[in-house]
TIDREN-433164 format. One record per residue: y, x, z of N, C-alpha, C in turn. Coordinates in pm, whole numbers, plus 32768, in hexadecimal, padded with zeros to 4 digits. Layout:
N
YXZYXZYXZ...
//
This chain:
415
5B597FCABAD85B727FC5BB695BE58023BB8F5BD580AEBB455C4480E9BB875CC280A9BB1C5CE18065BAE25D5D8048BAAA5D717FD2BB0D5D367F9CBB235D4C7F23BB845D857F56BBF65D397F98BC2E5D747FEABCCE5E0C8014BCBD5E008065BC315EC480B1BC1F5F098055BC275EEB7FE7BBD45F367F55BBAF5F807F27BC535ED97F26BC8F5F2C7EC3BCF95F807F3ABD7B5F457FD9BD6A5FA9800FBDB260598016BD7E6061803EBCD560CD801CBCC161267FC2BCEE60E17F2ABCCE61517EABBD0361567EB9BD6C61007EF7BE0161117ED5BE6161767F2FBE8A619C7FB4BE5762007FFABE6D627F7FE2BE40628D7FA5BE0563187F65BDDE62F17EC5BDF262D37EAABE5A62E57DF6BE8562F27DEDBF1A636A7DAFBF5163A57DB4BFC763967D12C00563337CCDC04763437C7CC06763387C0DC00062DC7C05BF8962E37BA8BF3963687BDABEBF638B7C24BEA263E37C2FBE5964017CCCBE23640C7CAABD5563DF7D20BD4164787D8ABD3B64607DF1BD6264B07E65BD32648E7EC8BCE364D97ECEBC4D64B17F43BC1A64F77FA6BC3E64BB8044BC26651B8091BC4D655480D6BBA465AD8138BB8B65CD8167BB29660180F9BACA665980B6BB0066C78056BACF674D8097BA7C675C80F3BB1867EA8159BB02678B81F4BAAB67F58213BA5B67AB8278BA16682B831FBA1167C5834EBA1368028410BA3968248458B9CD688B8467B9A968C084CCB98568E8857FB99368AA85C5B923691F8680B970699E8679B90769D1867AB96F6A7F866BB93A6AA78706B9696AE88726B8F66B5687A0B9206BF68791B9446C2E87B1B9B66C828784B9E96D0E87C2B99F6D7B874CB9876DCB877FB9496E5A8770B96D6EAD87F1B9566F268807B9BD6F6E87A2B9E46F89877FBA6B6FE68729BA9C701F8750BAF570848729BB6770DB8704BB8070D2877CBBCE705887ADBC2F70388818BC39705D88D3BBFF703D8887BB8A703D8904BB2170DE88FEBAED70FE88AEBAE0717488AEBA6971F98884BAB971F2885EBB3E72708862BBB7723C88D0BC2771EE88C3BCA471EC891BBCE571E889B0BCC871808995BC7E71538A4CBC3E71C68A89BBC2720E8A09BBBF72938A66BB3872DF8A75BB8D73118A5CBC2373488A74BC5473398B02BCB1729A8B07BCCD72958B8BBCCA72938BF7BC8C72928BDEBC0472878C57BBAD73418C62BBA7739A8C02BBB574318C36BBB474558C99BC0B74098C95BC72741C8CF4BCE173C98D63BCDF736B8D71BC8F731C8DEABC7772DD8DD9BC1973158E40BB9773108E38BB1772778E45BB0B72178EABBB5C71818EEBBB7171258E68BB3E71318DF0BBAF70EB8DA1BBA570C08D4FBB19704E8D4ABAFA70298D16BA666FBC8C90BA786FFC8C1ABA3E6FC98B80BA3D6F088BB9BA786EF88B5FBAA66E628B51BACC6DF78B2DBA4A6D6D8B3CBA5E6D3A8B21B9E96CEE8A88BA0E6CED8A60B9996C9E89B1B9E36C3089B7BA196BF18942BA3D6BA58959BA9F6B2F88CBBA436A9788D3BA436A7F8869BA256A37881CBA946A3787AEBAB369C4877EBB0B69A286F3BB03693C86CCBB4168EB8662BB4D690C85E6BB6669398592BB3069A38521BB3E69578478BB4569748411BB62697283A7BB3E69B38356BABD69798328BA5869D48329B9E46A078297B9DA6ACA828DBA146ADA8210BA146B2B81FFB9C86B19821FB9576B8C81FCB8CE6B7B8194B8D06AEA810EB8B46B0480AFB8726B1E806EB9046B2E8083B9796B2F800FB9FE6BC47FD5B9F96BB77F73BA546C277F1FBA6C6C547F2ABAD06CA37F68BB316CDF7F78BBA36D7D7F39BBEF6D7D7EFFBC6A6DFC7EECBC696E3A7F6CBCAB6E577FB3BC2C6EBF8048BC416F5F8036BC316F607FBCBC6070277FADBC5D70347F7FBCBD70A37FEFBD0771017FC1BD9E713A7F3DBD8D71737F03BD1371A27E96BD3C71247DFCBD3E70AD7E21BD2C704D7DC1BD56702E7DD6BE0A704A7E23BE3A70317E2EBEDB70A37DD9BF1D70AA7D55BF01712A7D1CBF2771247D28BFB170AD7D47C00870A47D68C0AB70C07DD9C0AA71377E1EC0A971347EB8C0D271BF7ECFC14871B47F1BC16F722F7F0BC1C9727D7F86C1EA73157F96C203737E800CC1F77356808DC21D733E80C6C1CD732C817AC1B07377818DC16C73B18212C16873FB8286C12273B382B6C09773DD82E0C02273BC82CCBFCD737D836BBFDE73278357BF9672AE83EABF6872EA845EBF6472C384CEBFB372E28558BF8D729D85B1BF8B7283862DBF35720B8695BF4F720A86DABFA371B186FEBFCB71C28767C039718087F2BFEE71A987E6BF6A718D8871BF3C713588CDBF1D711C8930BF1670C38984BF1D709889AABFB070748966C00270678965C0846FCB8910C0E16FC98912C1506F3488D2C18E6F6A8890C1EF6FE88872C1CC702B880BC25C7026877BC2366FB3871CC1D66FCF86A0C1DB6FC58649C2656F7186B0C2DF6F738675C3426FE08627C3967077867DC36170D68682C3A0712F863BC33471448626C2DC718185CCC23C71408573C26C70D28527C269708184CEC29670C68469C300709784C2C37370BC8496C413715A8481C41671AE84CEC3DB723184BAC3E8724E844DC3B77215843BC319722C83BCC2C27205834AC31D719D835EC37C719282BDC3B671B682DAC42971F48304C48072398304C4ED72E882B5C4AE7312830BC440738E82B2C4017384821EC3FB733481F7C3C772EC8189C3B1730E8140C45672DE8160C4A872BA813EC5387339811DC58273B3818EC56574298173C58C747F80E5C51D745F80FAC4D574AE808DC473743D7FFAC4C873AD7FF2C4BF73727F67C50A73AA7F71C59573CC7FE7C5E373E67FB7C68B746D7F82C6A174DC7FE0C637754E7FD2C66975AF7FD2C5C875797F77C56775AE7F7DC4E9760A7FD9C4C275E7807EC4FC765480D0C4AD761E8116C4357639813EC3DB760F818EC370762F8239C37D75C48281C3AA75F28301C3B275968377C34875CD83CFC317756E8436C2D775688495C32E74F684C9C3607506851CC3B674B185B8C3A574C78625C3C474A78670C37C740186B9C3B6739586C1C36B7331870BC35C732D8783C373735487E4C3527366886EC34F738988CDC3BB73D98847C41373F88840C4A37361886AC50573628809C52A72AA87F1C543726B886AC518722D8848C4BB71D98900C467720A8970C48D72898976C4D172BB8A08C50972968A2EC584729F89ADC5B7727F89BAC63371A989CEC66671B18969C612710D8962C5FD70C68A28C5E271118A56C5BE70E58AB0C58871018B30C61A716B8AECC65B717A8B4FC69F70FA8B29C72670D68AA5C753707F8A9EC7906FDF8AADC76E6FD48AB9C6E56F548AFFC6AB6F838B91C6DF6FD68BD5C6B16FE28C5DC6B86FA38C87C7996FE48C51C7B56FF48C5BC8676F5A8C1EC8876F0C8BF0C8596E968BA9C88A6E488C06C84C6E698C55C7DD6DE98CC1C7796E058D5CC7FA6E848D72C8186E888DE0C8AD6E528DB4C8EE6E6A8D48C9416E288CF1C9CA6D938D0EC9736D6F8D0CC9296CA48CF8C9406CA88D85C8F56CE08DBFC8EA6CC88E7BC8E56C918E66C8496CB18E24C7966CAA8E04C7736C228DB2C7336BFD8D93C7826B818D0AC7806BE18C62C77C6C3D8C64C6EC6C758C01C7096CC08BF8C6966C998B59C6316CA88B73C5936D538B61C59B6D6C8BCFC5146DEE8BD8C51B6DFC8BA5C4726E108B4BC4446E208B13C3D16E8A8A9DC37E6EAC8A94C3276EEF8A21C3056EE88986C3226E468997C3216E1988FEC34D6E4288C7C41B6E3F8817C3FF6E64881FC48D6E53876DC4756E5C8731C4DF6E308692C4E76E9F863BC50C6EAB8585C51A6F0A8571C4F06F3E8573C5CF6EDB8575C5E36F28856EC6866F5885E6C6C06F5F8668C6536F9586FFC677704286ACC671706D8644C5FE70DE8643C608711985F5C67270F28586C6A971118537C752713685D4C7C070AF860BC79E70B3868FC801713386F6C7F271308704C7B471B88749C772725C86EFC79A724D8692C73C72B18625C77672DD862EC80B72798619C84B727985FCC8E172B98680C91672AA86FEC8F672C387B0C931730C87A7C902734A87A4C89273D087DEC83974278796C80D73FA86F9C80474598664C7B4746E86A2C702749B867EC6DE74C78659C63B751A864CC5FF75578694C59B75E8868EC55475F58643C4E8764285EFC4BD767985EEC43A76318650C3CA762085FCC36C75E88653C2E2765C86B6C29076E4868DC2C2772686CFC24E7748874BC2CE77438730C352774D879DC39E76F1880FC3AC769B87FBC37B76268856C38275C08891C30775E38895C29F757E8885C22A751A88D3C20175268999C238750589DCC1FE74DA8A09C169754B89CDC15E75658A12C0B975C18A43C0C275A58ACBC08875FA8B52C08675EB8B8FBFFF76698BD0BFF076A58BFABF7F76AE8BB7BECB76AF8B19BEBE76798ACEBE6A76118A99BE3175AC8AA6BE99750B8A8CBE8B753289F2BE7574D789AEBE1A74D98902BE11744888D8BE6E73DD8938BE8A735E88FFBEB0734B8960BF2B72EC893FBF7872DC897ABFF7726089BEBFCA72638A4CBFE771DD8AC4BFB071CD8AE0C04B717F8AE3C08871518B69C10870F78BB3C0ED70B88BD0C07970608C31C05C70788CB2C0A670E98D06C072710E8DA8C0A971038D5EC12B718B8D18C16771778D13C1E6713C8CEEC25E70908C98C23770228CBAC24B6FCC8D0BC25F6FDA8D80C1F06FA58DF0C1DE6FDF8E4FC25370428E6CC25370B98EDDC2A5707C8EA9C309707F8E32C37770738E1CC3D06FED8E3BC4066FA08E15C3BF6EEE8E1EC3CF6EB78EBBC3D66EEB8EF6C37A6F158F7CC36E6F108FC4C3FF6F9F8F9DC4376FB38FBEC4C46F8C8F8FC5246F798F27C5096F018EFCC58B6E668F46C5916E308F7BC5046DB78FB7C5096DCB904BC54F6E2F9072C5576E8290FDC5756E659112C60D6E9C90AFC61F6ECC908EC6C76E1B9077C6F46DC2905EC6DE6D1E9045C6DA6CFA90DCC6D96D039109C6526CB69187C6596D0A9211C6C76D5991C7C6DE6D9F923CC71E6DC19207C7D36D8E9196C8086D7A9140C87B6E249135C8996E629124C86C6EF49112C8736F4290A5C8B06EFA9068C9106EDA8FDBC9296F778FD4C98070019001C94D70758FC1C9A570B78F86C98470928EDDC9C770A38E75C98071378E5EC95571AC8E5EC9B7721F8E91C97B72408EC7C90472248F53C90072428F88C89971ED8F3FC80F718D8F09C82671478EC6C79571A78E50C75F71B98DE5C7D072028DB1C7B572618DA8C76772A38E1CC77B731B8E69C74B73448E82C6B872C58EAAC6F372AD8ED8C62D72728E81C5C772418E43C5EE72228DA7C5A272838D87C57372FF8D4CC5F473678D1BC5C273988D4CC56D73DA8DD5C57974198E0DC52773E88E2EC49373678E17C44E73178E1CC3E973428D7EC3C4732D8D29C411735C8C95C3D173D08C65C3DB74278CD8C42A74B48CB3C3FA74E18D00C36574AF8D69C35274B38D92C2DC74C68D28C23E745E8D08C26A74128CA8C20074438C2BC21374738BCDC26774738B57C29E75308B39C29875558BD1C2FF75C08B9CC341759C8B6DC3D276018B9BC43875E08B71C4F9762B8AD7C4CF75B68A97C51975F98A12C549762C89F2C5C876788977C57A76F889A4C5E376D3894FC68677218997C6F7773B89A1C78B776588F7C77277B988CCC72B78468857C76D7831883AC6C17851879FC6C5786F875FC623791A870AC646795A86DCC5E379A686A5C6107989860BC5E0799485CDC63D798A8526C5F37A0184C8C6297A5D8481C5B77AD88437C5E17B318489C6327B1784EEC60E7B80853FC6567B7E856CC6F17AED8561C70D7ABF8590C7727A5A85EBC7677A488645C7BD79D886DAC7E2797B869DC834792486A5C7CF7898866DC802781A86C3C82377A4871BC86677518746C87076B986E9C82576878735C7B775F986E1C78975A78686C7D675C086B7C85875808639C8BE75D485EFC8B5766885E7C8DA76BE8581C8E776A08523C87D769C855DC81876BA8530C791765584C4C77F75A284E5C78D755684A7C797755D842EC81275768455C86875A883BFC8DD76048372C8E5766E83C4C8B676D78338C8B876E68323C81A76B78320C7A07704830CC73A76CB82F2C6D375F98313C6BC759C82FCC6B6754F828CC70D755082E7C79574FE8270C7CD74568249C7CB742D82B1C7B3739982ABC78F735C82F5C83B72FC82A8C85572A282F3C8E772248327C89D720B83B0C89C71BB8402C85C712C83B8C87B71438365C90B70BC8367C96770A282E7C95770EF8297C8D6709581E1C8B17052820EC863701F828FC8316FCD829EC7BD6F4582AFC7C06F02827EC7626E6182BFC79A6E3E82A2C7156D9C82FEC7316D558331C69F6CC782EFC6B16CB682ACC6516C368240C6316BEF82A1C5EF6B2982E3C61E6B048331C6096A6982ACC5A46A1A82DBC5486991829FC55A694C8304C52268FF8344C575687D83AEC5536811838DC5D26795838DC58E67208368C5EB670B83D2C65067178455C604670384AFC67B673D84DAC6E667698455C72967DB8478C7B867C383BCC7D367F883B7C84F679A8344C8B5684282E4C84567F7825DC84B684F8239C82C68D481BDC889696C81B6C8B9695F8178C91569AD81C7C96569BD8244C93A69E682DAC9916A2D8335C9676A778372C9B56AE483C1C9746A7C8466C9716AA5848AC8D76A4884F4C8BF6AA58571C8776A4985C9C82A6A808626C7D06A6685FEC7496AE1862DC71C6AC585F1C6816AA58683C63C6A1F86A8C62669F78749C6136A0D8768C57E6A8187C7C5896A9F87E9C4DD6B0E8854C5126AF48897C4AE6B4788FCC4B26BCD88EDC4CE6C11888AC4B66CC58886C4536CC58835C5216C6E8814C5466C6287D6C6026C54887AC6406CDB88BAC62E6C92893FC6596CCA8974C6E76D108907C7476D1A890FC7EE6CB7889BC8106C59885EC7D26BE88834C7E96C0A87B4C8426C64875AC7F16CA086FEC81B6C248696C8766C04864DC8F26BAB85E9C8F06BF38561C9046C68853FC8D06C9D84B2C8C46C608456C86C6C148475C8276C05841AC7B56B8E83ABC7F56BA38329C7F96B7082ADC7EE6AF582A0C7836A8982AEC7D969F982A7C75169A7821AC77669EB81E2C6D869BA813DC6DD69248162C65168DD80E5C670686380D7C5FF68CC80BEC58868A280DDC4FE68DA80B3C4B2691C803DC47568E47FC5C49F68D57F4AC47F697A7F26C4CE697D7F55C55E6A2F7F2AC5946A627F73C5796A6B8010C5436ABC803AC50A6B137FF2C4A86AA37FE8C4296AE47F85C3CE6B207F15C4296B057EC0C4536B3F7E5FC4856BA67E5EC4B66BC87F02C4FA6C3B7EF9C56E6CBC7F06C4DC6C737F9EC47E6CE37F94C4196CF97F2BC3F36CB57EA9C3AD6CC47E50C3626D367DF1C3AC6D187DD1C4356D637D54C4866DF27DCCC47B6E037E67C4B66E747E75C4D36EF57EB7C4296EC27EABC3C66EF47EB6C33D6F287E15C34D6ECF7DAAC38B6EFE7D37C3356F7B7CF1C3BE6F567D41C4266FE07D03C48C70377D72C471706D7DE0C41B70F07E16C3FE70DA7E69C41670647EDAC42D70697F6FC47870467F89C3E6708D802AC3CA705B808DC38A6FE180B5C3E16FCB8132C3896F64817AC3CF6F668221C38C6F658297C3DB6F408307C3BA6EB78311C3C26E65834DC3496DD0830FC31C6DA583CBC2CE6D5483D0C31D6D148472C2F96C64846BC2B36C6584BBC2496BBC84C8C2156BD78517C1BD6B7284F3C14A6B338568C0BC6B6C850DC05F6BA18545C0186BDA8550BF6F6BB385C4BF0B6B2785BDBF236ACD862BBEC86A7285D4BEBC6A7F8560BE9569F58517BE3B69F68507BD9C697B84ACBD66699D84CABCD669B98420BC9769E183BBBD266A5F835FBD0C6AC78365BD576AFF840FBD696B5E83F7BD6E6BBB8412BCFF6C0583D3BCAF6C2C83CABC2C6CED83F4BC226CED8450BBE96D8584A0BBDA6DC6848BBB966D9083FFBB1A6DAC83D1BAC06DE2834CBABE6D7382F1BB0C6D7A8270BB2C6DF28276BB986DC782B6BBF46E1282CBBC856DBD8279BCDA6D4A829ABCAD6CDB8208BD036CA18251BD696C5B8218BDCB6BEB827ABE046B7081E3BDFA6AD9820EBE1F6A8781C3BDB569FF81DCBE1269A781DBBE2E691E820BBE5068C681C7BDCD68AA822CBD766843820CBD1367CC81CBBD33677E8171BCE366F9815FBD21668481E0BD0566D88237BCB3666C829EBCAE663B82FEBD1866D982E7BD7166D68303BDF9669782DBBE4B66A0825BBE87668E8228BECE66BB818EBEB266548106BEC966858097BEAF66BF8049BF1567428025BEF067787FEFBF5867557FBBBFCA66CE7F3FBFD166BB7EFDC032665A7F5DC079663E7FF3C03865E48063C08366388082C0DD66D0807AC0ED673780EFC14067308096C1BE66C880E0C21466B580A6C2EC66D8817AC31766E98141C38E673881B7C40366C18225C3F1665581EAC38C65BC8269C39065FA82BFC2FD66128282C2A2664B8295C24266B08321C239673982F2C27B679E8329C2AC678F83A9C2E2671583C0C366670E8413C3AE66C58475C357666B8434C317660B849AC2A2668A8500C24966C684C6C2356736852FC1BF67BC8584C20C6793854CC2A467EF85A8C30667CE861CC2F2672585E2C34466B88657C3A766AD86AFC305668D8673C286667086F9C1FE66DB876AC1ED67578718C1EF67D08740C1F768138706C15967D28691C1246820867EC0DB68B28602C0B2688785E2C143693085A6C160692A861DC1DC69DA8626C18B6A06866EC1E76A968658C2356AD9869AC2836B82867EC29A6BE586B8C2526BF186ADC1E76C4F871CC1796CA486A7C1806CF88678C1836D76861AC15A6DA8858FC1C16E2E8590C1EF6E6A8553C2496EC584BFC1CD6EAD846BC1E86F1883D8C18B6F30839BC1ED6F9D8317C1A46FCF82AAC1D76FBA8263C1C46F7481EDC1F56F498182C19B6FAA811FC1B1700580DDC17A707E80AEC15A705E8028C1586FF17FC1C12D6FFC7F5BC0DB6F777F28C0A96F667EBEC0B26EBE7E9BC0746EF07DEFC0196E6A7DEABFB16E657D58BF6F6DD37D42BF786DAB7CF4BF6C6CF67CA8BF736CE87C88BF006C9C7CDBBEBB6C347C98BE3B6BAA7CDDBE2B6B827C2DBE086AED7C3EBE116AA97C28BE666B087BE3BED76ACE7BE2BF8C6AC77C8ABFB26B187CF6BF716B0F7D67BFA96BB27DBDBFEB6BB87DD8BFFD6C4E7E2AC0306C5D7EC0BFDB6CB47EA5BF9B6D077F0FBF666D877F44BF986D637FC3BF9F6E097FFCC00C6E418040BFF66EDC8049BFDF6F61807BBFA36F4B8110BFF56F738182BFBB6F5281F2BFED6F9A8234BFBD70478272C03C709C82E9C016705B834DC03F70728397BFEA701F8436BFB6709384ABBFBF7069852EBFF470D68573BFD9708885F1BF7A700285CDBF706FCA8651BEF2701A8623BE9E6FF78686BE476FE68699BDB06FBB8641BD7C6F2085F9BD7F6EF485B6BCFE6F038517BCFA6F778518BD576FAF8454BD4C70138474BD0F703F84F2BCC470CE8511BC8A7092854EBBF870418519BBB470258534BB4A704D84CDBAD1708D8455BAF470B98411BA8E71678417BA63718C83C0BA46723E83D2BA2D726A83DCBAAE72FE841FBAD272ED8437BB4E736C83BCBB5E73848396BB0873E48319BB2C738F828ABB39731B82ACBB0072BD820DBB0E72B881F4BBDC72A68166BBEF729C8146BC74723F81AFBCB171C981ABBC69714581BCBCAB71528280BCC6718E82B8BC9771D18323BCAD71CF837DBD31714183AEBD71714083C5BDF270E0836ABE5E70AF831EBDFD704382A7BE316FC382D3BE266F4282A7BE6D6EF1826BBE4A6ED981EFBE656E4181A8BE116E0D8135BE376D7C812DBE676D63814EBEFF6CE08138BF236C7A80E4BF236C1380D1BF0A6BB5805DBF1F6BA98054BFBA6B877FC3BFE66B467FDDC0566AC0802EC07C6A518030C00269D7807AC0066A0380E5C0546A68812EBFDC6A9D81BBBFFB6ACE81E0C08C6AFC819EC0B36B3B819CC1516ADB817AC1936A6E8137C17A6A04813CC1D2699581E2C1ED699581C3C17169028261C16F697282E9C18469D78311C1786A168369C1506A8C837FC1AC6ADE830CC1D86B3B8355C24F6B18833BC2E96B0883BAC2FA6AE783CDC39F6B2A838EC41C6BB88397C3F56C058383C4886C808330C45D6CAE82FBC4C56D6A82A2C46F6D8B82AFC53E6E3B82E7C50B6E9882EDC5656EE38236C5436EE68217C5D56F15819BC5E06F678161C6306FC2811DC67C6FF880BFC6F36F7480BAC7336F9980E2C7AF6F288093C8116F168024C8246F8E7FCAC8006FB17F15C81D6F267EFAC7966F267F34C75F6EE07EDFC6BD6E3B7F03C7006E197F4CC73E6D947F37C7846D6E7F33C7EB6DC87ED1C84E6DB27EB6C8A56D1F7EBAC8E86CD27E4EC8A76C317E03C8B16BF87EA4C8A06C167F07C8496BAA7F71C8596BF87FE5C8EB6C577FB0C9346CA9802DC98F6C307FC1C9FB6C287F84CA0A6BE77F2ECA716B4C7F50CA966B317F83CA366AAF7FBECA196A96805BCA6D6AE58081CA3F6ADF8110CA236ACE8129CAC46A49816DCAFA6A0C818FCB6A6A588241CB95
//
């Protein structure tokens, strides 16, 4: 009797409606991680500049093991992908928010007004940094001052300051090849804790000194650019010559714990002026809204966790194991469960560039500006890519920056 009872609780736990699912299909690996692109470009580039620094030691962890899988991991199978700028790192740094958002705002000007522009990141992050700095005085420092930041800090930014040219602005100084802000993270945080313990709260003068700590490091960006032989101001630059309205943009949110339907807070740290723009749909039109607006020509700036154990550094895949979780398990209860634990989290800003359908599922082209989409040849296509599952984009990314035109049916909604 009791083998009978296990029997029939077993099948009934893996049987969905008449149909069986096993779980432990996909199988786990501890892999020790081994130097890439990370280790052997960014970090050799910091040890040229400071002899002190000595390679990191590996790291092992808990993986999905997809040596023997079959994946479509080649850019040139995404024959739906559409004009982006080709991959760049953003270094030893926590600005993919802004590599990200920039990468598909480029994108946005080439679909509105077919121009091709590179435009520079570093720009943005200076400024970003100076309105973290002025908002951590303004709340007498009750107010996170960090690298991290979301993809609608850059519209916001855009909109106050406009945007330069990439070769006008780069902050690379003195022959650096990769972007580090470590020290000048540190220095700054430093003095902002200063200005706290010592109530130093004049916002001016903080200001001040911010700047001048990230002009150090950075270089001042510039007042006026010249374009065709005209003196242009970063706003100018962005309105007449770009062409992007900071304010067609909006951020597709799905977490249960906020009404859905409504413009809310997207609660995470790296949301640290406690943005409430974000659009909170059930999961089910999320997907939908991404799916219809990838396949009428929109990019998308697309934020979540890239700390799972399918997400693969090897493959360039991302994956939801069934040891995880089985696919047809991933509903908006699901999702919210690994918010509310904390094990999806908001660590990483992409582009999703491009999708193909197999299997009746969506797979999606994904420019990357980490490190671990730059672990293969760096002349191969895929060079700066990933390839997402749809699973993965379901259980795992939180939010996507979009055209307001591409979700119309959910702006109609929104109470």
């Amino acid at each position: 009797m009791k083998t009978r009872i296990l029997f029939i609780a077993t099948f009934a736990a893996c049987s969905v409606s008449g149909h069986v699912y096993c779980q432990n299909k996909d199988k786990a690996t501890f892999r020790e991680s081994r130097p890439g692109f990370y280790q052997n470009s960014i970090l050799r580039d910091d040890r040229e500049m400071n002899e002190k620094l000595e390679p990191p030691k590996p790291a092992r962890s808990f993986v999905a093991d997809l040596s023997d899988a079959s994946f479509p991991n080649k850019v040139d199978l995404y024959t739906n992908q559409y004009w982006h700028n080709a991959p760049i790192s953003q270094g030893n740094t926590g600005t993919c928010w802004c590599f990200s958002t920039t990468s598909f705002l480029e994108s946005e000007a080439y679909r509105i007004n077919k121009i091709q522009v590179k435009l520079s990141e570093i720009y943005s992050v200076y400024w970003e940094y100076v309105e973290k700095a002025r908002r951590y005085v303004q709340e007498r420092g009750n107010s996170v001052f960090d690298e991290g930041s979301e993809a609608n800090a850059t519209t916001r930014i855009w909109k106050k300051y406009g945007v330069v040219p990439a070769e006008a602005y780069t902050g690379l100084l003195n022959g650096r090849k990769y972007h580090n802000h470590e020290l000048m993270i540190e220095e700054m945080k430093s003095y902002l804790e200063s200005l706290k313990a010592n109530s130093g709260w004049n916002e001016e003068a903080a200001i001040a000194t911010i700047k001048s700590i990230m002009n150090h490091y950075l270089g001042e960006p510039p007042a006026e650019i010249i374009v065709n032989g005209k003196k242009l101001t970063p706003l100018q630059y962005l309105n007449d010559v770009v062409k992007i309205n900071p304010d067609d943009y909006v951020d597709i949110l799905s977490y249960r714990q906020e009404p859905f339907y409504q413009l809310v807070e997207y609660k995470v740290p790296d949301n640290w002026w406690h943005s409430t723009a974000y659009i909170n749909v059930p999961l089910d039109v999320y997907m939908s809204a991404l799916k219809s607006a990838i396949r009428k020509g929109y990019t998308l700036s697309i934020g979540g966790d890239v700390s799972e154990p399918g997400f693969d550094r090897y493959t360039q895949c991302a994956i939801v194991p069934d040891f995880d979780i089985p696919a047809t398990y991933i509903n908006d209860d699901a999702r919210q469960f690994r918010f509310s634990n904390r094990t999806t989290t908001d660590d990483h800003g992409i582009h999703l560039v491009g999708y193909l359908e197999k299997d009746g599922k969506d797979w999606y082209l994904i420019k990357d500006s980490g490190s671990g989409s730059r672990n293969n040849d760096e002349n191969a296509k895929e060079f700066g890519y990933y390839f997402f599952s749809e699973d993965y984009v379901k259980l795992k990314m939180m939010d996507f920056m979009v055209h307001k035109d591409a979700v119309k049916e959910i702006m109609d909604k929104v109470k």
